[in-house]
TORKOL-4160 file (C-alpha; in steps of 0.2 Angstrom, whole numbers, padded with zeros to 4 digits, m for minus):
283
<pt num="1" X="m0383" Y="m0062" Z="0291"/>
<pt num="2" X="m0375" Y="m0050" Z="0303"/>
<pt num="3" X="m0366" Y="m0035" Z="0295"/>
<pt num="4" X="m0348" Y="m0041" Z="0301"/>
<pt num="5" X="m0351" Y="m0057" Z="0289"/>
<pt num="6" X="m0340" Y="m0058" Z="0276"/>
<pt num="7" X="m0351" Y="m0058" Z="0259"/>
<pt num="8" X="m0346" Y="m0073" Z="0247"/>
<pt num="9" X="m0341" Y="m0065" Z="0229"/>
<pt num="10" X="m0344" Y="m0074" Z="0214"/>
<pt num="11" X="m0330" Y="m0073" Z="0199"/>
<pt num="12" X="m0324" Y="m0058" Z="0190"/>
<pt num="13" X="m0329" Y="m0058" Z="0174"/>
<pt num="14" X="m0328" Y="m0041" Z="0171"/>
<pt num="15" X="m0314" Y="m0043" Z="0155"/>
<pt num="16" X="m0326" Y="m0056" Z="0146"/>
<pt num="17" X="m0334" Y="m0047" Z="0135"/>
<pt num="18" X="m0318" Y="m0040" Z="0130"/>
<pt num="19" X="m0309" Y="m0056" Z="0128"/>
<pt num="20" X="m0324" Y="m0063" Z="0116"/>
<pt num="21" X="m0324" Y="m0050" Z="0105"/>
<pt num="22" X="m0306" Y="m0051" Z="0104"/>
<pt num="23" X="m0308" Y="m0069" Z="0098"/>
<pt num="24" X="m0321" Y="m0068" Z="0086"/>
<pt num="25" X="m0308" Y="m0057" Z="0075"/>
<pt num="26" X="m0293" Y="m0065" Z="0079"/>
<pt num="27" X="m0298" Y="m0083" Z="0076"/>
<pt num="28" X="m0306" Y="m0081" Z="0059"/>
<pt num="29" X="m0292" Y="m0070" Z="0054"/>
<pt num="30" X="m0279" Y="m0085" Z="0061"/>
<pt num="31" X="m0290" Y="m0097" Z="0052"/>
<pt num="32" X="m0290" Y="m0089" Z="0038"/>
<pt num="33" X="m0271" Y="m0086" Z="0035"/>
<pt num="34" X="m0270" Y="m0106" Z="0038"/>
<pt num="35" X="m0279" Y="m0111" Z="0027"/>
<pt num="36" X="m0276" Y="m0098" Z="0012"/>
<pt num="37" X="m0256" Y="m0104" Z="0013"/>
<pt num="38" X="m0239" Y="m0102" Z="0019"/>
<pt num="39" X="m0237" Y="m0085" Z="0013"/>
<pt num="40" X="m0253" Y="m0079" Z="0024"/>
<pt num="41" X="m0245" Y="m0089" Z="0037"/>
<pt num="42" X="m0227" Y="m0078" Z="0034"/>
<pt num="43" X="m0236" Y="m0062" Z="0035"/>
<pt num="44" X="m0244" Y="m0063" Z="0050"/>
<pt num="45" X="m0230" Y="m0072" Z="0057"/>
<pt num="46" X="m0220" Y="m0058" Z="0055"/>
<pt num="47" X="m0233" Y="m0044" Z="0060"/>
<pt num="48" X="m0235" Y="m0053" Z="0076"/>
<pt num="49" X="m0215" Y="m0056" Z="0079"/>
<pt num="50" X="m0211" Y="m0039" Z="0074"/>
<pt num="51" X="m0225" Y="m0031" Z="0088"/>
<pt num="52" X="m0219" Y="m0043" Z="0102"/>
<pt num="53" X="m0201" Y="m0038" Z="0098"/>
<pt num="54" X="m0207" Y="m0019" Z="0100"/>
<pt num="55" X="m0214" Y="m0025" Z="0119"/>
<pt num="56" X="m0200" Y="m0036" Z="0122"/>
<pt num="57" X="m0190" Y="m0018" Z="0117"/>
<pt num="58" X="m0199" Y="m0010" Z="0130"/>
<pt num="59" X="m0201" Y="m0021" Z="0144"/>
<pt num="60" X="m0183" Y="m0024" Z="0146"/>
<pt num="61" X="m0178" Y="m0006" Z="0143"/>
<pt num="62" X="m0190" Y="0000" Z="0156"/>
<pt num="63" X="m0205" Y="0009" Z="0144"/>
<pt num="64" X="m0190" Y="0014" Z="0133"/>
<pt num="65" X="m0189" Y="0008" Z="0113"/>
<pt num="66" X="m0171" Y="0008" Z="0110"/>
<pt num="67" X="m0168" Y="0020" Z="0093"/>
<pt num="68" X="m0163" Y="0001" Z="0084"/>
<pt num="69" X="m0180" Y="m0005" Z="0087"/>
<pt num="70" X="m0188" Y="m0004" Z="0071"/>
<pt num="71" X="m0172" Y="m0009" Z="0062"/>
<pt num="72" X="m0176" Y="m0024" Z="0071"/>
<pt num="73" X="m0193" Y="m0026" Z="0070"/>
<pt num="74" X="m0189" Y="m0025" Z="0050"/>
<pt num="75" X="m0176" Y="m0037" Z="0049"/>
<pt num="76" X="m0187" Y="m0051" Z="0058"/>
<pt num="77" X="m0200" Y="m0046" Z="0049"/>
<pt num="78" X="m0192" Y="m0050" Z="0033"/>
<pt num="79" X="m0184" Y="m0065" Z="0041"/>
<pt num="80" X="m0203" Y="m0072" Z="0043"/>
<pt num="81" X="m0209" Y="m0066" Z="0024"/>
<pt num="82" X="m0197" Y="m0071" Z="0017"/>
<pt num="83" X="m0195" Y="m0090" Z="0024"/>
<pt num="84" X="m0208" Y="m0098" Z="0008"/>
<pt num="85" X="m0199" Y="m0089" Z="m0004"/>
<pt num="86" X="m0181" Y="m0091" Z="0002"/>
<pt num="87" X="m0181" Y="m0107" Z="0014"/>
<pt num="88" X="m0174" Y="m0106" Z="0033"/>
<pt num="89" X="m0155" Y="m0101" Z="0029"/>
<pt num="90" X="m0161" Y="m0084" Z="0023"/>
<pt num="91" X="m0173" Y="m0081" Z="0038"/>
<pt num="92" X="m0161" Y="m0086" Z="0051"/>
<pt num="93" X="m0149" Y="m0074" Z="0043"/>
<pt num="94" X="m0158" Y="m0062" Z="0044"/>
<pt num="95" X="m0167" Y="m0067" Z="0063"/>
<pt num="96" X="m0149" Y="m0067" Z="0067"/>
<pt num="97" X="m0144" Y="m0048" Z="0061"/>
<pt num="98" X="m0158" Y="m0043" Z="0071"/>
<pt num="99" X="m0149" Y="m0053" Z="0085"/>
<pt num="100" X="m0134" Y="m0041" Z="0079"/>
<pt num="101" X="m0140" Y="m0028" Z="0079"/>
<pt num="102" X="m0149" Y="m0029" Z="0095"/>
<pt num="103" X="m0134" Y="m0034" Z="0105"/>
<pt num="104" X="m0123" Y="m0020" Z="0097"/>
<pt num="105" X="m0136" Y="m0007" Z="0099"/>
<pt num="106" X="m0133" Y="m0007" Z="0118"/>
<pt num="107" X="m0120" Y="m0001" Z="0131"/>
<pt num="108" X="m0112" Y="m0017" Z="0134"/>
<pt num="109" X="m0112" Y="m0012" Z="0152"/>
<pt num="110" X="m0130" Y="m0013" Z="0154"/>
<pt num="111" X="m0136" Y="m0030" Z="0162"/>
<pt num="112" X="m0152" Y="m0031" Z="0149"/>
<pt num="113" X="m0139" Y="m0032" Z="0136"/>
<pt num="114" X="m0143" Y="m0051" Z="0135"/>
<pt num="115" X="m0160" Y="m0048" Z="0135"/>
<pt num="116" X="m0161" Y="m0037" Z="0118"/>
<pt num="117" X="m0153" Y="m0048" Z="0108"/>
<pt num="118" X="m0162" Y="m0064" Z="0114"/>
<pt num="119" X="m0176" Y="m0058" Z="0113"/>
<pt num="120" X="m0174" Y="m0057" Z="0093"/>
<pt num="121" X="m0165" Y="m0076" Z="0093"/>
<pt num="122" X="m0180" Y="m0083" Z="0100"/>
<pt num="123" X="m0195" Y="m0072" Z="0094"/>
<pt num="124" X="m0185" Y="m0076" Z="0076"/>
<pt num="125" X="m0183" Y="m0096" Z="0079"/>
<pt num="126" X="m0201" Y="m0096" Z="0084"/>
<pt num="127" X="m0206" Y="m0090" Z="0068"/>
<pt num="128" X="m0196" Y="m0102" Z="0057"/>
<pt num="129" X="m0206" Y="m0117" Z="0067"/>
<pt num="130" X="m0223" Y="m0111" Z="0066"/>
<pt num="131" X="m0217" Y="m0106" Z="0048"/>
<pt num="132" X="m0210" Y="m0126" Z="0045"/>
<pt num="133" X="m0225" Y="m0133" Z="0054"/>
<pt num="134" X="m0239" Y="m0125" Z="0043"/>
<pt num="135" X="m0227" Y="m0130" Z="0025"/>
<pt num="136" X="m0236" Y="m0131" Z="0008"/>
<pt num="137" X="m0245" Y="m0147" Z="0012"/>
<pt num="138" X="m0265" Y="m0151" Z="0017"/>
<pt num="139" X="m0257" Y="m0160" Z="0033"/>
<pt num="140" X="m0246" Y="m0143" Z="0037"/>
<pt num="141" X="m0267" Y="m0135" Z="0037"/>
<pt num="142" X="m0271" Y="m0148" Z="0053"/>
<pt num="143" X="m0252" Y="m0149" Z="0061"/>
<pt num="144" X="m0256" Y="m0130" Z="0062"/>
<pt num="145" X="m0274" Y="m0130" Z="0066"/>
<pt num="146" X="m0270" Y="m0142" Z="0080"/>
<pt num="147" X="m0256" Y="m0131" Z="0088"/>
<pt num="148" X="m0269" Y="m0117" Z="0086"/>
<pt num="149" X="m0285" Y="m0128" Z="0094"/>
<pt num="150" X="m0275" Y="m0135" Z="0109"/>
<pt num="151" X="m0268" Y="m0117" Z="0113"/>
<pt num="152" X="m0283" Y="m0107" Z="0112"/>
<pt num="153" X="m0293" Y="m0121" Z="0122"/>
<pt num="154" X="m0281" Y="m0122" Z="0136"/>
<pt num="155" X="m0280" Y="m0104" Z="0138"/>
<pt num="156" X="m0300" Y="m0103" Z="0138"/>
<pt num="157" X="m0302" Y="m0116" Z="0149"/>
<pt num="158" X="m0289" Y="m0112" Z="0163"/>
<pt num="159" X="m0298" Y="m0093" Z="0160"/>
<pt num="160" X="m0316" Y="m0101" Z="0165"/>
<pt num="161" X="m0312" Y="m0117" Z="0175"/>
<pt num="162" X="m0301" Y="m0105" Z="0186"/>
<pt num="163" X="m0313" Y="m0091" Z="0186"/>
<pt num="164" X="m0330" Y="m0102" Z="0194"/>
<pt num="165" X="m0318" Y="m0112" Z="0204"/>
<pt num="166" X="m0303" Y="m0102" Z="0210"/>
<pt num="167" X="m0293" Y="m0115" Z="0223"/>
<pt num="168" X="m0275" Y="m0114" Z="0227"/>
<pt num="169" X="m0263" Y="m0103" Z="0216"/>
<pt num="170" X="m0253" Y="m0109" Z="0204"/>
<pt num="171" X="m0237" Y="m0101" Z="0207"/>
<pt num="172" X="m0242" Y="m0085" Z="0217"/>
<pt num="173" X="m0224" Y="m0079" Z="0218"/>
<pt num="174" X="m0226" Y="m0077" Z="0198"/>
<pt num="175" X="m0243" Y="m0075" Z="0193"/>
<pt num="176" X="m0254" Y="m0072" Z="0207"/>
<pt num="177" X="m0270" Y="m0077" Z="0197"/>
<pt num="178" X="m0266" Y="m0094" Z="0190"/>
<pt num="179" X="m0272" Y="m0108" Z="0200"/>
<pt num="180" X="m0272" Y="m0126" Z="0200"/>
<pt num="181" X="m0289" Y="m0128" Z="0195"/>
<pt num="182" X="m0286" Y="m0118" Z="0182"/>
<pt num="183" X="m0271" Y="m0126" Z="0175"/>
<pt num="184" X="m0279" Y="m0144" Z="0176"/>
<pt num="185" X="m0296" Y="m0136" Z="0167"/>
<pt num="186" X="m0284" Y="m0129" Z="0153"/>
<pt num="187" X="m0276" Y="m0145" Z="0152"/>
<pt num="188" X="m0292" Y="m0154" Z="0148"/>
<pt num="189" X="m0299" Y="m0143" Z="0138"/>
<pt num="190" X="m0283" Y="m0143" Z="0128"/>
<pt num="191" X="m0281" Y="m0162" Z="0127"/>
<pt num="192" X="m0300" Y="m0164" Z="0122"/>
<pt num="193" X="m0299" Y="m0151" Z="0109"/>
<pt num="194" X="m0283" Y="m0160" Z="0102"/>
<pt num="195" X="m0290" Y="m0174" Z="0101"/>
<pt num="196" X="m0304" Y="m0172" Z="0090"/>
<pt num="197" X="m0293" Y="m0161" Z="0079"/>
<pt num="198" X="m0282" Y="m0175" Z="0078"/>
<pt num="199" X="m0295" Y="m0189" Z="0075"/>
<pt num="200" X="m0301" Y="m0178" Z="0061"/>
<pt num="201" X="m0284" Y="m0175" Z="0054"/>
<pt num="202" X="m0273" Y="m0194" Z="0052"/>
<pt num="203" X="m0277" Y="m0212" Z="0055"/>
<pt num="204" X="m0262" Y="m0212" Z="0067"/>
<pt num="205" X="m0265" Y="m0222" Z="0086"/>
<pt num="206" X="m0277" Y="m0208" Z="0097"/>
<pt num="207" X="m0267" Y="m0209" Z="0111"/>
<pt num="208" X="m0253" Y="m0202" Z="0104"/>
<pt num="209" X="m0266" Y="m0188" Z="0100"/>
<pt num="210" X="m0269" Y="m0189" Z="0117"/>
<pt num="211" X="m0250" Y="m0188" Z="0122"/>
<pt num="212" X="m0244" Y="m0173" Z="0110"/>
<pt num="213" X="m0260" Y="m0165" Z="0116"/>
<pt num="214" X="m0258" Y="m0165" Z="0134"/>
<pt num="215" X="m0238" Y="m0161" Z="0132"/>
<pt num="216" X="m0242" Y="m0144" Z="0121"/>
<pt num="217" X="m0254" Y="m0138" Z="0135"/>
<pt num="218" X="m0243" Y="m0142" Z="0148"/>
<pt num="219" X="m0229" Y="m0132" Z="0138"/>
<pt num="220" X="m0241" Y="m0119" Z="0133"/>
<pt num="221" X="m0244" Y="m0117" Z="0151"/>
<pt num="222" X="m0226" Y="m0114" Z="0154"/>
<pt num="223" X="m0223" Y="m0103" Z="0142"/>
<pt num="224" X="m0237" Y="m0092" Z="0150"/>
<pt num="225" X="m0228" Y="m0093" Z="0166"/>
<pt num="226" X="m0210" Y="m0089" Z="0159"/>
<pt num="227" X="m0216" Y="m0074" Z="0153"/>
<pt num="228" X="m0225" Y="m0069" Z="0168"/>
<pt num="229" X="m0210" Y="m0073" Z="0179"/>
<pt num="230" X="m0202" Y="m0061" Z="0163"/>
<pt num="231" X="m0217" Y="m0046" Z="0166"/>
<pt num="232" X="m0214" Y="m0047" Z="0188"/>
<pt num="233" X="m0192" Y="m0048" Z="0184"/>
<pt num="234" X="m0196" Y="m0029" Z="0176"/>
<pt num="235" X="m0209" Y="m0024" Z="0185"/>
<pt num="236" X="m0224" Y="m0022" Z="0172"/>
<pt num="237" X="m0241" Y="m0029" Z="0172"/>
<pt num="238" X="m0244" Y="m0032" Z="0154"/>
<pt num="239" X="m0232" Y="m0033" Z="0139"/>
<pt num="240" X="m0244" Y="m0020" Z="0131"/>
<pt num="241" X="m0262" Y="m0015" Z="0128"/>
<pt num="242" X="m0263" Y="m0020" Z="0109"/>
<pt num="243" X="m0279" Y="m0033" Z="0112"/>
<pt num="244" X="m0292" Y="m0030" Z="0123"/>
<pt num="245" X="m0296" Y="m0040" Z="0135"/>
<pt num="246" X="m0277" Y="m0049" Z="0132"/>
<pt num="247" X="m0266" Y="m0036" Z="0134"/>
<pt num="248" X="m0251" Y="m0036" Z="0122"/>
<pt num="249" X="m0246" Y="m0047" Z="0108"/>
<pt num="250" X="m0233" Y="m0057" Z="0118"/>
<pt num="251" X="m0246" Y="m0062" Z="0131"/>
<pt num="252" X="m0256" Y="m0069" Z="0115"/>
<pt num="253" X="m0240" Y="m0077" Z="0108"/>
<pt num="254" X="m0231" Y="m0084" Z="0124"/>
<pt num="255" X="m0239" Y="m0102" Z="0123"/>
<pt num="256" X="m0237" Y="m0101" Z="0104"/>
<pt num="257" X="m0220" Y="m0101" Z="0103"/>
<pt num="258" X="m0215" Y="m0113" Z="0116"/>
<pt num="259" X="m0230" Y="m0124" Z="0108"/>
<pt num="260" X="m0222" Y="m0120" Z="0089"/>
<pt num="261" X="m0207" Y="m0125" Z="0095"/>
<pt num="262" X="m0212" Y="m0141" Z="0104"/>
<pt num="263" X="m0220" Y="m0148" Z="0085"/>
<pt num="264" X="m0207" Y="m0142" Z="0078"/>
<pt num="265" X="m0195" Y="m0152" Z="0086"/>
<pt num="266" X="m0207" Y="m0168" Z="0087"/>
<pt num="267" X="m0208" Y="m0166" Z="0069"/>
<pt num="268" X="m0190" Y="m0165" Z="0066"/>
<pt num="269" X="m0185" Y="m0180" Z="0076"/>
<pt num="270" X="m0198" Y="m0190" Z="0070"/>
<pt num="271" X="m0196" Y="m0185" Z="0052"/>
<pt num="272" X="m0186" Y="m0172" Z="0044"/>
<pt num="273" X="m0184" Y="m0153" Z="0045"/>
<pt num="274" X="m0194" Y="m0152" Z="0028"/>
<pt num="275" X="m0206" Y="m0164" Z="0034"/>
<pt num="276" X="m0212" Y="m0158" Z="0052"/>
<pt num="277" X="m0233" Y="m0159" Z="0048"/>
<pt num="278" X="m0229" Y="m0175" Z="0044"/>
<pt num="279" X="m0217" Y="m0182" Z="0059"/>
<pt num="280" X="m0231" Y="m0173" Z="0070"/>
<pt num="281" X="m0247" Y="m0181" Z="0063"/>
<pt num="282" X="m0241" Y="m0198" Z="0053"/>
<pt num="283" X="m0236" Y="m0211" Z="0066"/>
């Protein structure tokens, strides 16, 4: 080979063993806290929507935490706790303070007003449908473990389907490292993983398995790009360093909330608002 040649590189798997290591705690922790109950659910709901508010804080006030931050952080913390105790009227009022509170504790000329005080409406929303999916019944256990299998598969396998066969990106103009092979590899890994979760959960019809499936990885999909449009809109690589190999919380959560809020709904619309497990699952 002549020394002007260009030399082929193989994929850059440089984070993997970062990423792995990252999942063997997470995932047993997840597990864990869906199976013990709603309350586990609550608390680690409201661990993970209070960080993401504290990197939502900072990305839009450009590496500055706003001195109402915490306030915050506590009022949709509580808001998440307190949701199997209290039902969704006292968690939405107090999601909603932290909305409040976030929209009053900025100038009001500052164009990233908006951004405060939604971040806390939909960070707070998110939680009450993750929180309404898991419930206090054994079909809330699988409606949640689904939402969690199709997530974490699609994720792992746009990560290693895009890694060994790269191909055109995505959307380069928001993340340049997604690509289309990626995307469809996530999307079968996720639909797959659904499946057999759902097979193993109700006698409903597979294909709508199939269907709910495929739709939650496509949304978990968009909701990773929405935020990425969000990280490149104020000029930040990741939402934080919180989990190796991930980066911050809000990169772990982006495709959970848009995937929470997708059952949600189904279950809502198929059911009832104190019924979603079953409106997802019972066909």
């Amino acid at each position: 080979m002549s020394e002007h040649s260009p030399q082929k590189t193989g994929p850059n798997w440089g984070d993997l063993r970062q990423r792995l290591m990252s999942a063997f705690l997470l995932i047993p922790i997840v597990a864990a806290a869906i199976i013990y109950g709603q309350i586990a659910v609550a608390v680690l709901v409201a661990a993970a929507v209070a960080l993401a508010y504290q990197e939502w804080s900072r990305m839009v006030g450009q590496g500055k935490m706003n001195r109402f931050t915490y306030l915050i952080m506590g009022l949709l913390a509580v808001g998440a706790v307190i949701y199997p105790i209290a039902g969704i009227t006292a968690s939405l009022l107090f999601f909603f303070a932290g909305a409040i509170v976030a929209a009053l504790s900025v100038d009001w000329r500052q164009w990233r007003l908006p951004y405060y005080a939604a971040g806390a409406i939909f960070f707070g929303v998110s939680a009450i449908c993750v929180l309404a999916l898991r419930g206090d019944t054994v079909n809330g256990i699988w409606a949640t473990v689904f939402l969690a299998v199709v997530i974490w598969l699609t994720d792992s396998g746009a990560f290693f389907v895009g890694r060994l066969l790269g191909g055109v990106k995505l959307s380069p103009e928001i993340s340049p490292s997604k690509t289309w092979s990626g995307a469809i590899g996530g999307l079968c890994f996720g639909t797959i993983g659904g499946l057999i979760v759902w097979l193993m959960a109700t006698d409903s019809p597979f294909w709508i398995g199939i269907l709910i499936a495929a739709v939650l990885s496509v949304v978990a999909q968009l909701g990773d790009l929405v935020e990425s449009a969000l990280k490149r809109r104020f000029l930040i690589k990741d939402s934080g360093d919180i989990i190796p190999g991930h980066g911050g919380i809000l990169d772990r959560i982006d495709s959970f909330t848009f995937g929470g809020i997708l059952l949600f709904l189904i279950g809502v619309i198929h059911a009832a608002s104190d019924q979603v497990a079953q409106g997802v699952l019972i066909w």
